[in-house]
C-alpha positions in Angstrom: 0.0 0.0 0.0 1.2 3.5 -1.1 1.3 6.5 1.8 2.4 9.8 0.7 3.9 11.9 3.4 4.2 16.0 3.2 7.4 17.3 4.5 9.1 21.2 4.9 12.7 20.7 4.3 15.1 23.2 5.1 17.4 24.7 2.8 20.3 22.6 4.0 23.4 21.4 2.0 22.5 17.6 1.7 19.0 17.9 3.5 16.9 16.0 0.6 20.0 13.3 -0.2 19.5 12.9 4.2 15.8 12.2 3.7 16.3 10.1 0.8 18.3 7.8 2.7 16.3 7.8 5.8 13.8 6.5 4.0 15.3 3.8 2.1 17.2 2.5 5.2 14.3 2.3 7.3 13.1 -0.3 4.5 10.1 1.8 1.9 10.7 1.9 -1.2 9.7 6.3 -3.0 7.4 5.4 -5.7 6.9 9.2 -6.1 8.9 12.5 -5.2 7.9 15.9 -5.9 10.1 19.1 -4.4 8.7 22.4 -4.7 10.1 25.7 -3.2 8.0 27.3 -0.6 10.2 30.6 0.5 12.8 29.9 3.2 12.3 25.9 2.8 11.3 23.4 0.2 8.2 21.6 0.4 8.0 17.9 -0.4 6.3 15.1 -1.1 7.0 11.7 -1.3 4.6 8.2 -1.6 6.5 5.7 -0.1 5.2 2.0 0.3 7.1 -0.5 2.6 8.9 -3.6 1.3 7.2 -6.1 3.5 3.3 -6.0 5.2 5.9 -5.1 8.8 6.5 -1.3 8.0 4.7 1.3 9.3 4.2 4.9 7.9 3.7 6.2 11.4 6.9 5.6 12.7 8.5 6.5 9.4 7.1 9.7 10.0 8.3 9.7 13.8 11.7 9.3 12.2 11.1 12.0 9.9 10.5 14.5 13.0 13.9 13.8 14.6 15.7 14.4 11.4 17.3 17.8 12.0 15.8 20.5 9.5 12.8 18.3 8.1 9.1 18.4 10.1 6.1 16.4 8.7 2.9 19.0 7.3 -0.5 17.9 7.2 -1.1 14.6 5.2 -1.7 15.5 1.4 -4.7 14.0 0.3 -4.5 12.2 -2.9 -7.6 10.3 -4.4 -4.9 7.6 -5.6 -2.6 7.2 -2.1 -3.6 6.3 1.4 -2.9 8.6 4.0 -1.1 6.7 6.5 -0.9 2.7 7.0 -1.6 2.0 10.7 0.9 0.5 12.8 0.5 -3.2 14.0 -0.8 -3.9 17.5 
């Protein structure tokens, strides 16, 4: 299943390569990526869908948070993506 997360990046040497790799090490695979410039920071937004049923969208997202100069926006709603795949109890 396909999430698409929204995300202010910072103008940062590196900062999208950084988020880029978070991504892929914490085991999704970016079916889509779309960077846009919104002023002081860019504005983007990836679908990412896990590589196995065990990966969760919400603690990719979590991740996301700690990374220094990124924060997650409001979910972008898409009539093709999910917003978020809960996490298993």
């Amino acid at each position: 299943m396909t999430s698409q997360i929204h995300i202010q990046l910072d103008y940062s040497e590196g900062s999208l390569q950084r988020l880029i790799g978070l991504i892929e090490r914490r085991g999704f695979h970016i079916d889509q990526l779309a960077v846009s410039d919104a002023g002081a920071h860019r504005e983007v937004r990836v679908a990412v869908r896990g590589r196995d049923d065990g990966r969760c969208t919400e603690v990719l997202g979590r991740q996301i948070d700690r990374m220094i100069g990124a924060r997650r926006l409001a979910p972008a709603s898409s009539p093709h993506l999910e917003e978020a795949v809960p996490c298993p109890a």
